[in-house]
LUMDRENFI-381431 format. One record per residue: residue number from 1; residue in one letter; chain; x, y, z of N, C-alpha, C, O in turn. Coordinates in steps of 0.1 Angstrom, whole numbers, plus 5000, padded with zeros to 4 digits. Example, Ala and Ser with C-alpha at 12.3 -4.5 7.8 and 13.67 -1.06 7.14 Angstrom:
<atoms>
<num 1; residuo A; cadena A; n_u 5132; n_v 4943; n_w 5078; ca_u 5123; ca_v 4955; ca_w 5078; c_u 5132; c_v 4967; c_w 5078; o_u 5142; o_v 4967; o_w 5085>;
<num 2; residuo S; cadena A; n_u 5128; n_v 4978; n_w 5071; ca_u 5137; ca_v 4989; ca_w 5071; c_u 5129; c_v 5000; c_w 5079; o_u 5134; o_v 5011; o_w 5080>;
</atoms>
This chain:
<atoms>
<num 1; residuo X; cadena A; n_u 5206; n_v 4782; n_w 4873; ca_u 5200; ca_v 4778; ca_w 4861; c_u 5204; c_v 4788; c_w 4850; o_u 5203; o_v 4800; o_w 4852>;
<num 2; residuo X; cadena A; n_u 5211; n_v 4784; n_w 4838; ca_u 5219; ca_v 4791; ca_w 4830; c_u 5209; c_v 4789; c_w 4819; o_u 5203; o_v 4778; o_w 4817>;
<num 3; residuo X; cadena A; n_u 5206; n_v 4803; n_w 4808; ca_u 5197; ca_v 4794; ca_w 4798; c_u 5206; c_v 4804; c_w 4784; o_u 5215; o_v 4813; o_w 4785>;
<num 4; residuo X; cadena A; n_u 5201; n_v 4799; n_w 4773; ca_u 5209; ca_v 4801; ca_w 4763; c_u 5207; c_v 4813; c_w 4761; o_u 5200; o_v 4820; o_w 4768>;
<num 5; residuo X; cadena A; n_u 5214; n_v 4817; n_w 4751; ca_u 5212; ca_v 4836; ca_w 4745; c_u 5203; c_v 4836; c_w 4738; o_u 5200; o_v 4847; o_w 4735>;
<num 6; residuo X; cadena A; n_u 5196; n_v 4825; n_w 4731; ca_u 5182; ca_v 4833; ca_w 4728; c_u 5176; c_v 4834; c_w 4744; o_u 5179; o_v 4845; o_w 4748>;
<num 7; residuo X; cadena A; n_u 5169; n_v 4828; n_w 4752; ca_u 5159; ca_v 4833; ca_w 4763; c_u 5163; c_v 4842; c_w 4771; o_u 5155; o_v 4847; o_w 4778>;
<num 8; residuo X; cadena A; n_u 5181; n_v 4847; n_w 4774; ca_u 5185; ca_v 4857; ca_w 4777; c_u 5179; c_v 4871; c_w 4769; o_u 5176; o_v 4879; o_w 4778>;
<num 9; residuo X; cadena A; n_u 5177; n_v 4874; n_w 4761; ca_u 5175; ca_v 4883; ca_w 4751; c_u 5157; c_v 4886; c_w 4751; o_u 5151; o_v 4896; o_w 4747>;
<num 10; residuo X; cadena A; n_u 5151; n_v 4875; n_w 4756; ca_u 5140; ca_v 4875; ca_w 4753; c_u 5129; c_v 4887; c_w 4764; o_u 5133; o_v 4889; o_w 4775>;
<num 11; residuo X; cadena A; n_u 5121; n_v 4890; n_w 4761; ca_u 5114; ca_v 4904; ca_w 4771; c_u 5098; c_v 4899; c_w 4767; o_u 5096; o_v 4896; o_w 4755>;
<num 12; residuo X; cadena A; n_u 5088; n_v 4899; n_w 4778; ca_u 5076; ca_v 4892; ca_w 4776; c_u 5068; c_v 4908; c_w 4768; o_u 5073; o_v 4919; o_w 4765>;
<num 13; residuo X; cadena A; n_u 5056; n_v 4902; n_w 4766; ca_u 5049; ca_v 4912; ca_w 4764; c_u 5045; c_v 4929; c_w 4769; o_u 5046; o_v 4941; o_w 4765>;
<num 14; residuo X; cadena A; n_u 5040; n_v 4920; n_w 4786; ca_u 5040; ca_v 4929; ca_w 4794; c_u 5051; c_v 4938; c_w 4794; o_u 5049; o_v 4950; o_w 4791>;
<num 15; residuo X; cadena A; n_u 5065; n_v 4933; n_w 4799; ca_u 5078; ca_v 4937; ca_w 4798; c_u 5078; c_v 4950; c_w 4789; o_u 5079; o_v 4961; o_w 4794>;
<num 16; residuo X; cadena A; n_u 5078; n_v 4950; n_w 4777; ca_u 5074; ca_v 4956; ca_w 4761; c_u 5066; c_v 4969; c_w 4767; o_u 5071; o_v 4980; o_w 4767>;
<num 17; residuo X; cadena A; n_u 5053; n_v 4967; n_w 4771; ca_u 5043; ca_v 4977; ca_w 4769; c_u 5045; c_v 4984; c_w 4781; o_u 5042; o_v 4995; o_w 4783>;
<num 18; residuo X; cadena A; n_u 5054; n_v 4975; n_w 4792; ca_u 5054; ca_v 4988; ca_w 4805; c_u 5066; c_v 4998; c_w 4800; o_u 5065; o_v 5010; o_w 4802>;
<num 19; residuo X; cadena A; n_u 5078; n_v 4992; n_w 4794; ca_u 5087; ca_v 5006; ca_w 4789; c_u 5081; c_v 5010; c_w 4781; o_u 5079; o_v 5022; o_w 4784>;
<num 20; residuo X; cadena A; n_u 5075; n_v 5008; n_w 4769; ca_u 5072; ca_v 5017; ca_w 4758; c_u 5060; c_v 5029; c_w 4767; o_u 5059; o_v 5041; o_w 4764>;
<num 21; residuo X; cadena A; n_u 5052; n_v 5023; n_w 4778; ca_u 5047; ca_v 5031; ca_w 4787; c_u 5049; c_v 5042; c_w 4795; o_u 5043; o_v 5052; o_w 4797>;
<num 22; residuo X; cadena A; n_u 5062; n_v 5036; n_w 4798; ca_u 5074; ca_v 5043; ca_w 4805; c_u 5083; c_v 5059; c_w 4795; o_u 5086; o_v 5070; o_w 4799>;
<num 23; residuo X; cadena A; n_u 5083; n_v 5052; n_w 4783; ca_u 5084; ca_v 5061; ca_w 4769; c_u 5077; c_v 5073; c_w 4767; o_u 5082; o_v 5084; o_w 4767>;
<num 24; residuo X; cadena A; n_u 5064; n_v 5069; n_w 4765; ca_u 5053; ca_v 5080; ca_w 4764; c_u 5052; c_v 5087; c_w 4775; o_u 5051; o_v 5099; o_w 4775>;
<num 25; residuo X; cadena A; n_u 5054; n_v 5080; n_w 4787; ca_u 5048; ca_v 5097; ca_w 4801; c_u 5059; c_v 5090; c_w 4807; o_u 5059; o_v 5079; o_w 4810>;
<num 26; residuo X; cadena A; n_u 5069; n_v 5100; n_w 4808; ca_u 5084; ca_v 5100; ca_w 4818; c_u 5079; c_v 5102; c_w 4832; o_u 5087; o_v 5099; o_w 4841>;
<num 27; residuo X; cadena A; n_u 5069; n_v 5107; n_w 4835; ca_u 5067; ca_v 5116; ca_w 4848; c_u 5055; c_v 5106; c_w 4858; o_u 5048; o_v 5110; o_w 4868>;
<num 28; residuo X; cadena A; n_u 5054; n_v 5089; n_w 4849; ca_u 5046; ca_v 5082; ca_w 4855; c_u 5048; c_v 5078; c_w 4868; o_u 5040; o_v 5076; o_w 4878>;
<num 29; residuo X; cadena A; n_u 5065; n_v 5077; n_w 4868; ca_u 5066; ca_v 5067; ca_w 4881; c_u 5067; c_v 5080; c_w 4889; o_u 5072; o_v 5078; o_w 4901>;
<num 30; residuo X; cadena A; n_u 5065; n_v 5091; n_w 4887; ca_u 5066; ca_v 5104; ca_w 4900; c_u 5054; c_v 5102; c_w 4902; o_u 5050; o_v 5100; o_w 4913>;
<num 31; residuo X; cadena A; n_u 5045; n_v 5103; n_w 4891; ca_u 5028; ca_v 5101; ca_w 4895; c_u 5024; c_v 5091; c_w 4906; o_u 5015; o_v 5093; o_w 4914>;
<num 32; residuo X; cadena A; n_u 5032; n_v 5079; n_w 4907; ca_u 5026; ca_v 5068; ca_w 4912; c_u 5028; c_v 5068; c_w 4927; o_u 5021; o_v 5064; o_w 4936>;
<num 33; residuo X; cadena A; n_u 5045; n_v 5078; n_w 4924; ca_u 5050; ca_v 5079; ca_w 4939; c_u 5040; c_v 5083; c_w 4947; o_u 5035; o_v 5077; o_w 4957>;
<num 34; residuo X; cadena A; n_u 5039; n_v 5095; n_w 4941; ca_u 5028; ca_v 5107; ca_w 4947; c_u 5015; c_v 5097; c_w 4949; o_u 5019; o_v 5089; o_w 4957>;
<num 35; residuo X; cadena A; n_u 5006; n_v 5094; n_w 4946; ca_u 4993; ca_v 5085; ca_w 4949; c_u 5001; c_v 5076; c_w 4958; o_u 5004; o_v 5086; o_w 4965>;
<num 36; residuo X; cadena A; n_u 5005; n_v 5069; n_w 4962; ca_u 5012; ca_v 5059; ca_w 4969; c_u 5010; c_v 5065; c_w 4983; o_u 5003; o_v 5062; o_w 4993>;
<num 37; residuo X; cadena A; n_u 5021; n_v 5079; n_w 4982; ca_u 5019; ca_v 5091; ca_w 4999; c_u 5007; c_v 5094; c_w 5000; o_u 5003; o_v 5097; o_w 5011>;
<num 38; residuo X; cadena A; n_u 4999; n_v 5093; n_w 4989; ca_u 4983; ca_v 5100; ca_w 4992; c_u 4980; c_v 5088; c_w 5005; o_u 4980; o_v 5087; o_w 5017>;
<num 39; residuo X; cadena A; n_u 4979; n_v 5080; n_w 4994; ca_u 4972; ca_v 5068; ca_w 5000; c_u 4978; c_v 5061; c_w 5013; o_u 4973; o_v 5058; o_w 5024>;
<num 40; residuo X; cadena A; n_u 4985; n_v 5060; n_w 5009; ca_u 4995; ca_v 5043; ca_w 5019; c_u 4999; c_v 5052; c_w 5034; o_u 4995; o_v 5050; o_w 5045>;
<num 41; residuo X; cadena A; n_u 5010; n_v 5064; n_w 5027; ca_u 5021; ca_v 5069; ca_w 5039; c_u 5011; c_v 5077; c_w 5048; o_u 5001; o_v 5085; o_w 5044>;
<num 42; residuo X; cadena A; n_u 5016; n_v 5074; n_w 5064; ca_u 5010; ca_v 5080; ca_w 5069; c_u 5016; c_v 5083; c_w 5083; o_u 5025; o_v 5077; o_w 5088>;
<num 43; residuo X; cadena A; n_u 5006; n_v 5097; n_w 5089; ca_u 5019; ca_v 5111; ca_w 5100; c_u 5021; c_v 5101; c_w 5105; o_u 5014; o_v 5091; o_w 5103>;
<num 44; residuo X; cadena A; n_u 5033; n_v 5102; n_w 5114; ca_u 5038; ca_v 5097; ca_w 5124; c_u 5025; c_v 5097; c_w 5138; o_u 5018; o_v 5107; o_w 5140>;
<num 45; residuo X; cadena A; n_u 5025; n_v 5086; n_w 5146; ca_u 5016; ca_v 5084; ca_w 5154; c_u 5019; c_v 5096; c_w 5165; o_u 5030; o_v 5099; o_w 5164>;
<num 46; residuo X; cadena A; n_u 5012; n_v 5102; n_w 5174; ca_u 5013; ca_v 5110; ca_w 5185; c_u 5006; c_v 5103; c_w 5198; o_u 4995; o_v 5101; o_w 5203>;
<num 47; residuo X; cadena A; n_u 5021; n_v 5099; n_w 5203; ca_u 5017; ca_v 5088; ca_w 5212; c_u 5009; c_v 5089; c_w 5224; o_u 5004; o_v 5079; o_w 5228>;
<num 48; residuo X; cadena A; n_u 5007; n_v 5100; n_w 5231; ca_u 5001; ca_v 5107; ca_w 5244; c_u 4985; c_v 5106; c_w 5238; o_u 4976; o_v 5101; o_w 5245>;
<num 49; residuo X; cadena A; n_u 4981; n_v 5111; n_w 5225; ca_u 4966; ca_v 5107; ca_w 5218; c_u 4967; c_v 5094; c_w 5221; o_u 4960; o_v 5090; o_w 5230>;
<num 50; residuo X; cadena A; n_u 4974; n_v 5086; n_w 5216; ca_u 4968; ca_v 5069; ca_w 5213; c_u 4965; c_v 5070; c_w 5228; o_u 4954; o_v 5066; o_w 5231>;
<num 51; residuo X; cadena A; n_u 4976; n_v 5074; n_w 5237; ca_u 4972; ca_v 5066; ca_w 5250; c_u 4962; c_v 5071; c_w 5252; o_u 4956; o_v 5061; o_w 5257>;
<num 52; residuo X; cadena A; n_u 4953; n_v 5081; n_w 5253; ca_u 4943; ca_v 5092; ca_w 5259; c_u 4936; c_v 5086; c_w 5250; o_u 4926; o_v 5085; o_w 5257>;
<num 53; residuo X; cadena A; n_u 4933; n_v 5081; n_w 5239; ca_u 4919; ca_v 5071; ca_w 5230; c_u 4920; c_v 5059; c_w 5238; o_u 4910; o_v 5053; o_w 5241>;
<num 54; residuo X; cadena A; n_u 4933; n_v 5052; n_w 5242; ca_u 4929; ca_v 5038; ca_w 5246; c_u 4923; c_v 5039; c_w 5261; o_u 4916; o_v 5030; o_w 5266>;
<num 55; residuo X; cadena A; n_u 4927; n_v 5049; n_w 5268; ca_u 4925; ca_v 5053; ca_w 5282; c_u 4912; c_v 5052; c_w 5286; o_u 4908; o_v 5047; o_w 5296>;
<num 56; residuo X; cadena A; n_u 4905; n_v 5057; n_w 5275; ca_u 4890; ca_v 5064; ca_w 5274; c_u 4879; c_v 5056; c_w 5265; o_u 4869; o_v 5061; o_w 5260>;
<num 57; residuo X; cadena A; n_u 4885; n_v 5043; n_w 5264; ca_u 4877; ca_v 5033; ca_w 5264; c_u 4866; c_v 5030; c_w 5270; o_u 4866; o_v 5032; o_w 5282>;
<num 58; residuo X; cadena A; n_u 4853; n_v 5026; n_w 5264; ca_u 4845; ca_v 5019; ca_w 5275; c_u 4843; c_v 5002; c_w 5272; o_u 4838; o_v 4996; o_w 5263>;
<num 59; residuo X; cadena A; n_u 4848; n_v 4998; n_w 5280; ca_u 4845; ca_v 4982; ca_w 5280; c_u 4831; c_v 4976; c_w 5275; o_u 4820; o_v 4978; o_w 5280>;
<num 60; residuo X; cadena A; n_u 4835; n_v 4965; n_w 5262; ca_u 4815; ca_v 4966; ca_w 5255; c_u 4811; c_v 4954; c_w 5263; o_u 4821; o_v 4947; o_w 5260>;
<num 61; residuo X; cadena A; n_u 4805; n_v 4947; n_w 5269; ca_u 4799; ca_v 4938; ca_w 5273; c_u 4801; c_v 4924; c_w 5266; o_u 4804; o_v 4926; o_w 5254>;
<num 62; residuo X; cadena A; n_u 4800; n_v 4912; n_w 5270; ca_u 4805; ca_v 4898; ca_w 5265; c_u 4795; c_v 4897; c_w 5252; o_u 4798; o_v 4892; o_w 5241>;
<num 63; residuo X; cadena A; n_u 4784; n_v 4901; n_w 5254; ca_u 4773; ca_v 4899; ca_w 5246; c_u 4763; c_v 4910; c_w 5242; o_u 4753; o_v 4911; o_w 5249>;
<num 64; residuo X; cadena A; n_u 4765; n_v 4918; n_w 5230; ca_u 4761; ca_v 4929; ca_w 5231; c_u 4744; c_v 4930; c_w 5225; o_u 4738; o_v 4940; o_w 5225>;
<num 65; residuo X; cadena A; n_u 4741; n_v 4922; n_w 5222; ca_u 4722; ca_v 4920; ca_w 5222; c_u 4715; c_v 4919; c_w 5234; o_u 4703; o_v 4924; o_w 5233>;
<num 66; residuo X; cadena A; n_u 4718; n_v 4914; n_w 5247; ca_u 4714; ca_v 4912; ca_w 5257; c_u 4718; c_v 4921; c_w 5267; o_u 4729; o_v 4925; o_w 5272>;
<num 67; residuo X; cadena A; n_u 4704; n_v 4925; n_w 5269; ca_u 4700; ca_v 4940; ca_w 5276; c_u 4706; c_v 4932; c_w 5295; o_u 4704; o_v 4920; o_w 5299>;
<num 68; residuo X; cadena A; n_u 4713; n_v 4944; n_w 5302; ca_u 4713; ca_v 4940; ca_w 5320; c_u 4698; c_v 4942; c_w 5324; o_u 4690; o_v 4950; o_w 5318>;
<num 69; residuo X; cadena A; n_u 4694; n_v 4935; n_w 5332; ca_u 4678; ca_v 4939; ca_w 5335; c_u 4683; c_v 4945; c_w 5351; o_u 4674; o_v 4950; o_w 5359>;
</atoms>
């Protein structure tokens, strides 16, 4: 889909306010990185733990309101 050089040229709003954004604080998209590792990234699993948590399971019952008499 080929469109003319006006809608080539054209940049929405949003578009507009996230560079002029970009303008004012240079150091946003390091900001964002950083919150991103806070949040998202995370250690590498330590696999001998997982097994030693799954190991040490206790099995919950089919129906956990109803007491064994």
């Amino acid at each position: 889909m080929k469109f003319t050089k006006q809608f080539q040229r054209y940049e929405s709003d949003i578009t507009l306010f996230i560079k002029d954004l970009k303008k004012k604080n240079p150091q946003l998209e390091e900001e964002q990185r950083a919150g991103r590792a806070l949040l998202w990234d995370k250690a590498p699993r330590d696999l001998d733990a997982q097994d030693r948590t799954n190991e040490s399971r206790v099995a919950q019952q089919p129906y956990v309101y109803q007491n064994k008499l």
